[in-house]
C-alpha positions as CSV (number, residue, x, y, z in Angstrom):
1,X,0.0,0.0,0.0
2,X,1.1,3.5,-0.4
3,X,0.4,4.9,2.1
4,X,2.4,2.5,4.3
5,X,5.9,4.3,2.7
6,X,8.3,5.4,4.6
7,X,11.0,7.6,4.0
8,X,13.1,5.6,5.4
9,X,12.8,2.7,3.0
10,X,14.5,2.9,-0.1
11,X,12.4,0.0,-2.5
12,X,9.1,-1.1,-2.1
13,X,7.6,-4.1,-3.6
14,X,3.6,-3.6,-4.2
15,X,2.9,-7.2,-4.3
16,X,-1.0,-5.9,-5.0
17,X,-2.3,-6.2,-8.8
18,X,-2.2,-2.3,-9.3
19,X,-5.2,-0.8,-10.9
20,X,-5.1,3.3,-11.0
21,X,-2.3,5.1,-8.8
22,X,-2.3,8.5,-9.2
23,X,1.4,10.2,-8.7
24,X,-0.2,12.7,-7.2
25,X,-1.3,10.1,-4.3
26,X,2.7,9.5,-3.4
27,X,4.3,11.6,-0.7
28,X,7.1,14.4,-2.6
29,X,9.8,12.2,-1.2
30,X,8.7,9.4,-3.8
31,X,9.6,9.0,-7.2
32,X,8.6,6.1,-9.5
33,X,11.7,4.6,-10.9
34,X,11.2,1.0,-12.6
35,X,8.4,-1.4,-13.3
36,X,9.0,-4.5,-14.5
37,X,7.0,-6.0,-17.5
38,X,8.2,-8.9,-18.8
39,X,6.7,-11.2,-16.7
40,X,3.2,-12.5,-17.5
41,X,2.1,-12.9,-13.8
42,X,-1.4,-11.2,-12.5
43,X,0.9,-9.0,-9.9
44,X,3.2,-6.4,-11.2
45,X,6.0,-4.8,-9.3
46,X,6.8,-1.3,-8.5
47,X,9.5,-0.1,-6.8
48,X,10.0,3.2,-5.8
49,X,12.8,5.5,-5.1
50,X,12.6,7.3,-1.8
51,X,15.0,10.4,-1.0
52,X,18.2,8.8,1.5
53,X,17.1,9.9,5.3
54,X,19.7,8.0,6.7
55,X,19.3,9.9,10.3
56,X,15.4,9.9,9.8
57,X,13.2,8.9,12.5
58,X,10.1,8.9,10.7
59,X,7.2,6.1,11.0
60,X,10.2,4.6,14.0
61,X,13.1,4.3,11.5
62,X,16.3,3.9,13.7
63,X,18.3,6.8,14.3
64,X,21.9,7.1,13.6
65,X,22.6,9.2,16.2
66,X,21.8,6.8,18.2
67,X,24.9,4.7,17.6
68,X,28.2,5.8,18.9
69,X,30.9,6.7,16.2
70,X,33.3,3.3,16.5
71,X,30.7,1.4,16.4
72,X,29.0,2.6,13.1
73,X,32.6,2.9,11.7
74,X,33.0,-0.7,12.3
75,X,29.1,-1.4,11.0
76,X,30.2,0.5,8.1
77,X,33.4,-1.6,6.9
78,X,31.2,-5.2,8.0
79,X,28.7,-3.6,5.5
80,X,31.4,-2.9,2.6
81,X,32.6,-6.3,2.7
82,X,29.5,-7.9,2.3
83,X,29.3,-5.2,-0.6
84,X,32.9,-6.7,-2.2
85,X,31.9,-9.6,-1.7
86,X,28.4,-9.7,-3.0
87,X,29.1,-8.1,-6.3
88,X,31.9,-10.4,-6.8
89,X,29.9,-13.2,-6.4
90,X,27.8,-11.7,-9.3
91,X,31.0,-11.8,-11.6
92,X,32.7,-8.3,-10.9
93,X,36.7,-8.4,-10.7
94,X,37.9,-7.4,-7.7
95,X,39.6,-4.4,-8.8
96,X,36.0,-3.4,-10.6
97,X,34.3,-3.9,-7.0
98,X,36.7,-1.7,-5.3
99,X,36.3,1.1,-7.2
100,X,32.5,0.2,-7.2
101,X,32.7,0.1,-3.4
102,X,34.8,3.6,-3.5
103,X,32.4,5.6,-5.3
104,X,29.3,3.8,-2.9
105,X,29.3,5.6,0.4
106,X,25.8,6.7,0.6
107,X,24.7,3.3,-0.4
108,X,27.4,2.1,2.1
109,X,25.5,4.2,4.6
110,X,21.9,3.1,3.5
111,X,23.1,-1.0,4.0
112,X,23.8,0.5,7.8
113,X,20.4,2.3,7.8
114,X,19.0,-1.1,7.0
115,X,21.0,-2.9,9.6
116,X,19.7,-0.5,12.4
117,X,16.3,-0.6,11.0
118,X,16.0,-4.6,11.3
119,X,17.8,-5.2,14.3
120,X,16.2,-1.9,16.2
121,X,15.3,-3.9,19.4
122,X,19.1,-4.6,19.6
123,X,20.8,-1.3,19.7
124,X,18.0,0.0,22.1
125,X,19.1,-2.2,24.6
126,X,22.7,-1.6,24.2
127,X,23.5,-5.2,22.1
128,X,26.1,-4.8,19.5
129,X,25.7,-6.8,16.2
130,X,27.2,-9.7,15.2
131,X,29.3,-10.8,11.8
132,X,26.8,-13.4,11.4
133,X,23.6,-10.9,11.6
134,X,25.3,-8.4,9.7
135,X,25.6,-11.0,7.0
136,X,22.1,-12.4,7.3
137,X,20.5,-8.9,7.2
138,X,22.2,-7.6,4.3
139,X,22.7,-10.6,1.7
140,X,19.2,-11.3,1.6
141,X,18.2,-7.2,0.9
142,X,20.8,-7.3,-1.8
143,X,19.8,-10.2,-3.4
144,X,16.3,-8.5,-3.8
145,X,18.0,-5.8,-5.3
146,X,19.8,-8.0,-7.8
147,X,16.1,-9.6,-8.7
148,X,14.6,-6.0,-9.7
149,X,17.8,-4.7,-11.2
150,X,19.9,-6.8,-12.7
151,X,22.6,-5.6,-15.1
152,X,21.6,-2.4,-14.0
153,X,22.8,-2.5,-9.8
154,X,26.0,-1.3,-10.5
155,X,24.4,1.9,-11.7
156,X,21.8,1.7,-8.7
157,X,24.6,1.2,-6.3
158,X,26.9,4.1,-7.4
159,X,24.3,6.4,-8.0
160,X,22.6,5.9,-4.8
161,X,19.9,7.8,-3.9
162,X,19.3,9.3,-7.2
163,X,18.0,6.7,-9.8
164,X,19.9,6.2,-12.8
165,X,17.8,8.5,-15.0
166,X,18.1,11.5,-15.4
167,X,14.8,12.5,-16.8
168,X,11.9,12.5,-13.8
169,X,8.6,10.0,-14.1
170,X,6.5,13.0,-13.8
171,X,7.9,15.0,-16.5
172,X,7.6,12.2,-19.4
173,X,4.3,10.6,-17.7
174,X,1.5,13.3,-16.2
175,X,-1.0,11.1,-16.3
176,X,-1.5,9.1,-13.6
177,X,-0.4,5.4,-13.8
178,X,-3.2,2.7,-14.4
179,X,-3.3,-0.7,-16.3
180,X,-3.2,0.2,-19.6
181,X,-0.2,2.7,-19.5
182,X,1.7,0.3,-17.2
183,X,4.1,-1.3,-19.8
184,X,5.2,2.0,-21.0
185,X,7.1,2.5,-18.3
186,X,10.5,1.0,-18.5
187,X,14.1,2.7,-17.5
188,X,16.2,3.0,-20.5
189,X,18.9,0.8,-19.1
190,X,16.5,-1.9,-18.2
191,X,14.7,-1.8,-21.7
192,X,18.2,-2.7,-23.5
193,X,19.0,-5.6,-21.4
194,X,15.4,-7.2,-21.6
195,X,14.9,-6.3,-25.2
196,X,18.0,-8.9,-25.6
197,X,16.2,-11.4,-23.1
198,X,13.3,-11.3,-24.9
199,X,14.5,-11.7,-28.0
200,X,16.3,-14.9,-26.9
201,X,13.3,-15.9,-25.2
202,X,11.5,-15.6,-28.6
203,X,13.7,-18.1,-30.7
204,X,13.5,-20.9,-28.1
205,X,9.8,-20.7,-28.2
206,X,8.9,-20.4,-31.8
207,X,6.5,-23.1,-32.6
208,X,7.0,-24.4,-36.3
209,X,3.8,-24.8,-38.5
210,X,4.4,-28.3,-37.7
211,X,3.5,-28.0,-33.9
212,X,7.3,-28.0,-33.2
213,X,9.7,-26.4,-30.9
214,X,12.8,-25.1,-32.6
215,X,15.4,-28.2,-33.1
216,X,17.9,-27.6,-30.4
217,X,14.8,-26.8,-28.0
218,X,14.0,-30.5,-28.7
219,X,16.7,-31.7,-27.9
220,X,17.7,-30.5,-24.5
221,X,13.9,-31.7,-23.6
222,X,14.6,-35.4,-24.6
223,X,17.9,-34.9,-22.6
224,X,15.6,-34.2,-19.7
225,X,15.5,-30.4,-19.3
226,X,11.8,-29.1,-19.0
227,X,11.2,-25.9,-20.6
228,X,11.3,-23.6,-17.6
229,X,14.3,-24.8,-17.3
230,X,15.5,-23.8,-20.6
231,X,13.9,-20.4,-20.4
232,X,16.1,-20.1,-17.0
233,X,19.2,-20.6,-19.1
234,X,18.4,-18.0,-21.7
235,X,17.4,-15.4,-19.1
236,X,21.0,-15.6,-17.5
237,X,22.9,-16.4,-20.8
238,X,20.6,-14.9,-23.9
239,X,23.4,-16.0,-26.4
240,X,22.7,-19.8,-25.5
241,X,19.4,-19.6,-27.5
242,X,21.8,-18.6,-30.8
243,X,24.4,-21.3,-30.6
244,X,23.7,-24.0,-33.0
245,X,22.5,-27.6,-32.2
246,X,25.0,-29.3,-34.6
247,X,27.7,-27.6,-34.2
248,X,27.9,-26.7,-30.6
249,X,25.7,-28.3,-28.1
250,X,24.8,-31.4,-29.5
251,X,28.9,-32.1,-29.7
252,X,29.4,-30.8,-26.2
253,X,26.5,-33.4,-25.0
254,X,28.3,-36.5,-26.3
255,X,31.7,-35.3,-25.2
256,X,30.1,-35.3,-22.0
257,X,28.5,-38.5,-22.4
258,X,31.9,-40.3,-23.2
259,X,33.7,-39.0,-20.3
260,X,30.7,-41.1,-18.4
261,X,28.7,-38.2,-17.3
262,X,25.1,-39.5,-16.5
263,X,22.6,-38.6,-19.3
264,X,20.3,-37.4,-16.7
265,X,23.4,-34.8,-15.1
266,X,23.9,-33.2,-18.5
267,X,20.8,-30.7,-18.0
268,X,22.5,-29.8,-14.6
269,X,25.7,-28.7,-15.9
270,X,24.1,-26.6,-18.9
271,X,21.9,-25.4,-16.5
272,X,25.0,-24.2,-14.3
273,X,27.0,-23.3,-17.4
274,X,25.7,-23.3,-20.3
275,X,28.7,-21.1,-21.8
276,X,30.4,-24.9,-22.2
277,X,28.2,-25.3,-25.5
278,X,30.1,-22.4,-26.9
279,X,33.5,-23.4,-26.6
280,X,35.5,-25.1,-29.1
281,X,36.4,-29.2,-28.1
282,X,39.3,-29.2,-30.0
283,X,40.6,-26.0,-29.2
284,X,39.8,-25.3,-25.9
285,X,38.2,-28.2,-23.9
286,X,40.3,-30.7,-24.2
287,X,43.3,-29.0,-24.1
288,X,42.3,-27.6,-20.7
289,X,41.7,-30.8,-19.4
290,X,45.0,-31.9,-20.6
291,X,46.5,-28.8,-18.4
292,X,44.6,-29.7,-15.8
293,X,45.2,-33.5,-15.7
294,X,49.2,-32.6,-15.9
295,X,48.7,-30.4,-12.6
296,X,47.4,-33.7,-11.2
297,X,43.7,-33.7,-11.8
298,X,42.5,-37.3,-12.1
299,X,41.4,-38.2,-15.4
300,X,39.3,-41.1,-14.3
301,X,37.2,-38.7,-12.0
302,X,36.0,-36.2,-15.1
303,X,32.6,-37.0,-14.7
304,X,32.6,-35.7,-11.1
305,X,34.5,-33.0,-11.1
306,X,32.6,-31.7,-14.1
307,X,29.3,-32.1,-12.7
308,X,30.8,-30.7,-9.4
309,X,31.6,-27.4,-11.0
310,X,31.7,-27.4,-14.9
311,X,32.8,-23.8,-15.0
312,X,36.4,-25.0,-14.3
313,X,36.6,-26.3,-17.9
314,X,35.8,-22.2,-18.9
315,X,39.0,-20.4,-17.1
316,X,42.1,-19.3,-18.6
317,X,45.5,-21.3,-18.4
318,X,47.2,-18.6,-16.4
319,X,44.1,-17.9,-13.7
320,X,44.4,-22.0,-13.4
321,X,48.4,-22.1,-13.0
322,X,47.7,-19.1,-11.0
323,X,45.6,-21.0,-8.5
324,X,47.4,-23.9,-8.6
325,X,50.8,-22.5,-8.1
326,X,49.0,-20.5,-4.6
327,X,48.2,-24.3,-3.5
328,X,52.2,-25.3,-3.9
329,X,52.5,-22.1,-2.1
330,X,51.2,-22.9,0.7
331,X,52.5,-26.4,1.0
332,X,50.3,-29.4,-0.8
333,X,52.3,-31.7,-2.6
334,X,51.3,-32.5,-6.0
335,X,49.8,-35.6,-5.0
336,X,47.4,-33.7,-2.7
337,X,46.8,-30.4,-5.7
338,X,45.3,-33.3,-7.8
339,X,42.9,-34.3,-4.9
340,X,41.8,-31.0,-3.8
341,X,41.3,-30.1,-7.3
342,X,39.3,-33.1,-8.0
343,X,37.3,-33.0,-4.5
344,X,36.6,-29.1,-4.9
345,X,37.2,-28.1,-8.3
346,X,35.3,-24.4,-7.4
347,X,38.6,-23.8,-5.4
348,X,40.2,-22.4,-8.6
349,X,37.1,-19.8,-8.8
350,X,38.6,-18.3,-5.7
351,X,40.5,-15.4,-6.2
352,X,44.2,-15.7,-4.9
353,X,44.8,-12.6,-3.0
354,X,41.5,-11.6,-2.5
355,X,40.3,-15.3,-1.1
356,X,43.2,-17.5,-0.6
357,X,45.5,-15.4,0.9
358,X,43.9,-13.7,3.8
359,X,41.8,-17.1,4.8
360,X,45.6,-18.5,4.9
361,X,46.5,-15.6,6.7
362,X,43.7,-16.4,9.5
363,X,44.0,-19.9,9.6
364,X,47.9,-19.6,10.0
365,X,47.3,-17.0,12.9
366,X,45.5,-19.4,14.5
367,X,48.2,-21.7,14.4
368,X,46.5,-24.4,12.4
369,X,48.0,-26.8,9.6
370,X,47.1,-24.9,6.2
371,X,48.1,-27.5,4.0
372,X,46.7,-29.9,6.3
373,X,43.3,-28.3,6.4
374,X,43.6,-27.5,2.7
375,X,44.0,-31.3,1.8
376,X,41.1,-32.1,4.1
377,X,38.4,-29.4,3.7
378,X,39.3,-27.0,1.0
379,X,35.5,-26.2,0.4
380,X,36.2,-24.2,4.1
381,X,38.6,-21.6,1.9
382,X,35.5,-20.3,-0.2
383,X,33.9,-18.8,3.4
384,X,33.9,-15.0,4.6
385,X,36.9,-14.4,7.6
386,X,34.1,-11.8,8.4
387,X,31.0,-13.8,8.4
388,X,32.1,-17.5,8.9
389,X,35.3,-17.9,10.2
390,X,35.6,-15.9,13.0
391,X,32.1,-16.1,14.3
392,X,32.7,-19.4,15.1
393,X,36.3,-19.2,16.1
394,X,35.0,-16.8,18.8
395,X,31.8,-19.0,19.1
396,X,34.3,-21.5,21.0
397,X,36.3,-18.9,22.4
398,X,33.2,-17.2,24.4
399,X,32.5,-21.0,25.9
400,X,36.0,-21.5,27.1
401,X,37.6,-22.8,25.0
402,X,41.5,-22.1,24.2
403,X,43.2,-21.4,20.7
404,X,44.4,-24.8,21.1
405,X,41.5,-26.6,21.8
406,X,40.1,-24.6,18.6
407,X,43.2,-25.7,16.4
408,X,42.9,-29.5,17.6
409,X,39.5,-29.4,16.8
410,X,40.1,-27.9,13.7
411,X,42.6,-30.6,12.8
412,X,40.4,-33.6,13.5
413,X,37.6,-32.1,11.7
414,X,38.2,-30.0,9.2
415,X,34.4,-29.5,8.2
416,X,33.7,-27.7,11.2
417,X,33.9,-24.3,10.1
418,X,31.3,-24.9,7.5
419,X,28.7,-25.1,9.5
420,X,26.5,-22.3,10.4
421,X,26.6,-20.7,14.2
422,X,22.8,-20.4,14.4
423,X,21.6,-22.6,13.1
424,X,24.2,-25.8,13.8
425,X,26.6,-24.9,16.6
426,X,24.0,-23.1,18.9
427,X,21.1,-25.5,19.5
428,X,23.9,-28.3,19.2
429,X,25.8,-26.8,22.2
430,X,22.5,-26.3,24.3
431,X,21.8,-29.7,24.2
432,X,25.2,-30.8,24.7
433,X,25.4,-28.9,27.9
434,X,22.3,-31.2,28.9
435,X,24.4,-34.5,28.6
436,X,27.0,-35.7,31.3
437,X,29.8,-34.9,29.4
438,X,33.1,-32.4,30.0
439,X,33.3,-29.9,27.4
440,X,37.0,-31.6,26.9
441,X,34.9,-34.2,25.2
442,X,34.2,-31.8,21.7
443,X,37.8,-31.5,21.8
444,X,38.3,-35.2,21.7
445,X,34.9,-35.5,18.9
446,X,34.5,-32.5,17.3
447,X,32.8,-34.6,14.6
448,X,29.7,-34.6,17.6
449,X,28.4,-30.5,15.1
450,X,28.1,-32.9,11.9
451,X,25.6,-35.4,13.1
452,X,21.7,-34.6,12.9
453,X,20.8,-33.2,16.2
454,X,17.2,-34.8,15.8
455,X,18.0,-37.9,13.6
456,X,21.3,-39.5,15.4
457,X,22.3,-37.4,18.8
458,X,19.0,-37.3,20.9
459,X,17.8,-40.6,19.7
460,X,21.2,-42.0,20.7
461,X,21.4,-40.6,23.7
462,X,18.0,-41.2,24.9
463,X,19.1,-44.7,24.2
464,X,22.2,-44.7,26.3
465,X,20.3,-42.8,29.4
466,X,17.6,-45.3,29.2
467,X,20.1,-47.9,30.3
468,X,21.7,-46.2,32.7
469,X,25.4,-46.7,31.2
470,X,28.1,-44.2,29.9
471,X,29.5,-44.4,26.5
472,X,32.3,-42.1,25.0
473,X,30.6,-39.6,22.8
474,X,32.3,-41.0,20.0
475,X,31.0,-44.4,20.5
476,X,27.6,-43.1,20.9
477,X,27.5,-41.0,17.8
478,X,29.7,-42.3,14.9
479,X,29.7,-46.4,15.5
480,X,26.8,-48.2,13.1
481,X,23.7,-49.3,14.6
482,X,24.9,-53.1,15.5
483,X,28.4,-52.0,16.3
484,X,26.4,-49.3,18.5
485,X,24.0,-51.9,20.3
486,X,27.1,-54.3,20.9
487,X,29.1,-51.7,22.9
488,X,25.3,-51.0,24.7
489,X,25.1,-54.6,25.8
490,X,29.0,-54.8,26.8
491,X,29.0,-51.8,29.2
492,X,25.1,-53.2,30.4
493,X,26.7,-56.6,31.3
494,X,29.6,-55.0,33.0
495,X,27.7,-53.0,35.0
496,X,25.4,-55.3,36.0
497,X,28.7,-57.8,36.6
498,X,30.0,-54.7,39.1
């Protein structure tokens, strides 16, 4: 509803089917910027640009005047790193995102506004905010940006509050928005990019006088791709709808078939890449996997690593050797490169010196075993420091625990620091403070954060409590169910022997 804006939002979804909205009906501070219209759903979206109050109070936004100076200093740098890291996730160089990130301060400022707005009841009772909440409050916000932008939040970002147009709504349309006039308005930018979409969109549904999809449409259906699917594909990469059926993706598909990829995995990896279909076998493909097998990948495990992450097969030589070389760097052998690159082939996506390094960095200021922890959970190098790493560093930390006990758990389980504080570690560690166990014994089992709290550890327990015995949490969690009863009846009978 309109009349629910506040000043101190900054886009507003109008999930309501919109019938006749007068301009003259939203507050001064409000100018239309963007409607969507290429989607064919009953409810069309408007977003609206609001002017940037970021020390307004009004309708109980949170002031931030309220905060004191370190703190929102500190707020501010959490909220450009989840920034950098965002729009490099959505394929933006580093170098690109810093200068993006440089020129961004009043967005900067609004992703704090945000912060303070959704975690208000925090800050008024004098509770800071953690990594972790930063993270969750932010990435979600930005991803709904992403949805209603799309090639276009670069420009939202930088120009930030002042929408990317320099003509006003008003000026072009005085007549007040209804129905009929609704598809008329489209931003410049955005009208490019979809004009492209939807001419992509077009030539894969074409129906032939025959009744018939387009050849290549057919064919990715028998494969086991559903339409929707397809469409997906075009809306993220219009050029695949122009690459030819003969020549590149109907060669690509039996490629993949001979290096024993599953039929029914070949409409995942289009589906994650579909750029494959473009690139030349002979020229390219192979001769990358060649490199790659002669930095130790295993040749036999193609299928895998492929369906793992097929957009390995699409980077350059020297950002491969580049990656590879930080991995000799930091101590694998090449026995070990060849494993992590088969296990976790998306390692090479990391950048080196903006990924790599610093999580070494951590890790090594920690005092754990890189190339120990590298060999046994590389997947843990692709998390935030900020939002992963040391949340539950100090998780352990705040409960007692010792660097040491951190880095011995750490080298027994390698996994651990992929799991989420909230939602793994916290309800985990409650119930764990309701068994008769030392906290010693998560040094000794670590392993105890990867079982299903529901499935495997109260059940077991339960178990165990019912018969009045004591089992190490090890033999209670990570035997199988016979080898588990047998040690149930053994310390029954000696107990009952004693």
């Amino acid at each position: 509803m309109l009349s629910s804006l506040s000043t101190s939002s900054w886009v507003v979804v109008c999930r309501q089917p919109l019938k006749k909205i007068s301009i003259s009906a939203v507050s001064t501070s409000w100018r239309p910027f963007y409607i969507r219209t290429h989607s064919r759903s009953p409810q069309r979206v408007l977003v609206c640009w609001a002017k940037y109050a970021a020390e307004s109070g009004v309708d109980g936004s949170f002031s931030l005047r309220m905060v004191p100076p370190s703190l929102l200093a500190a707020e501010k740098e959490e909220a450009k790193a989840v920034l950098t890291l965002f729009l490099k996730k959505q394929g933006l160089r580093s170098a690109l995102a810093a200068r993006v990130i440089n020129k961004s301060d009043a967005f900067v400022d609004h992703l704090v506004s945000q912060l303070h707005s959704v975690h208000k009841s925090r800050y008024l009772v004098g509770r800071e905010l953690t990594t972790l909440e930063i993270r969750d409050a932010l990435i979600p916000y930005l991803e709904t940006l992403l949805e209603e932008y799309g090639g276009i939040l670069v420009d939202v970002v930088e120009n930030f509050p002042n929408p990317p147009v320099k003509e006003s709504i008003e000026a072009n349309y005085p007549n007040p928005i209804t129905e009929e006039n609704l598809d008329t308005l489209v931003s410049p930018s955005n009208a490019t990019l979809d004009s492209k979409k939807l001419k992509a969109l077009a030539r894969v549904s074409e129906i032939s006088p025959a009744g018939k999809f387009p050849a290549h449409v057919c064919y990715l259906v028998e494969l086991g791709m559903d339409l929707e699917a397809i469409r997906e594909v075009i809306r993220k990469f219009p050029a695949f709808a122009y690459y030819s059926l003969d020549r590149k993706i109907k060669p690509l598909v039996e490629f993949l078939l001979d290096l024993g990829i599953l039929k029914s995995d070949i409409p995942t990896i289009i589906s994650k890449r579909p750029q494959l279909c473009g690139i030349s076998l002979s020229e390219n493909l192979i001769p990358t996997m060649t490199f790659l097998e002669n930095l130790g990948v295993d040749k036999r495990q193609w299928a895998k690593v492929i369906y793992r992450f097929p957009a390995l097969l699409t980077y350059s030589r020297s950002k491969l050797k580049g990656s590879v070389d930080f991995l000799y760097e930091v101590g694998l052998s090449a026995e070990n490169v060849g494993k992590v690159l088969t296990r976790c082939p998306n390692i090479i996506s990391y950048s080196v010196e903006d990924k790599l390094r610093p999580t070494v960095e951590y890790f090594s200021s920690l005092g754990i075993d890189v190339a120990h922890l590298l060999q046994r959970s590389p997947q843990t190098f692709g998390l935030s420091i900020e939002a992963n790493l040391k949340p539950l560093t100090e998780f352990f930390l705040e409960r007692g625990y010792s660097i040491e006990d951190v880095r011995t758990m750490i080298s027994r389980y390698g996994a651990l620091y992929t799991f989420s504080v909230a939602e793994n570690l916290v309800p985990k560690w409650e119930f764990f403070l309701t068994m008769d166990y030392p906290k010693s014994e998560l040094v000794k089992f670590p392993q105890y954060f990867g079982y299903s709290l529901e499935d495997r550890i109260k059940p077991r327990y339960a178990i165990v409590k019912e018969h009045g015995v004591r089992l190490l949490l090890n033999q209670v969690l990570s035997l199988s169910g016979p080898e588990f009863d047998k040690a149930l009846r053994r310390k029954v009978k000696k107990k009952h022997n004693n």
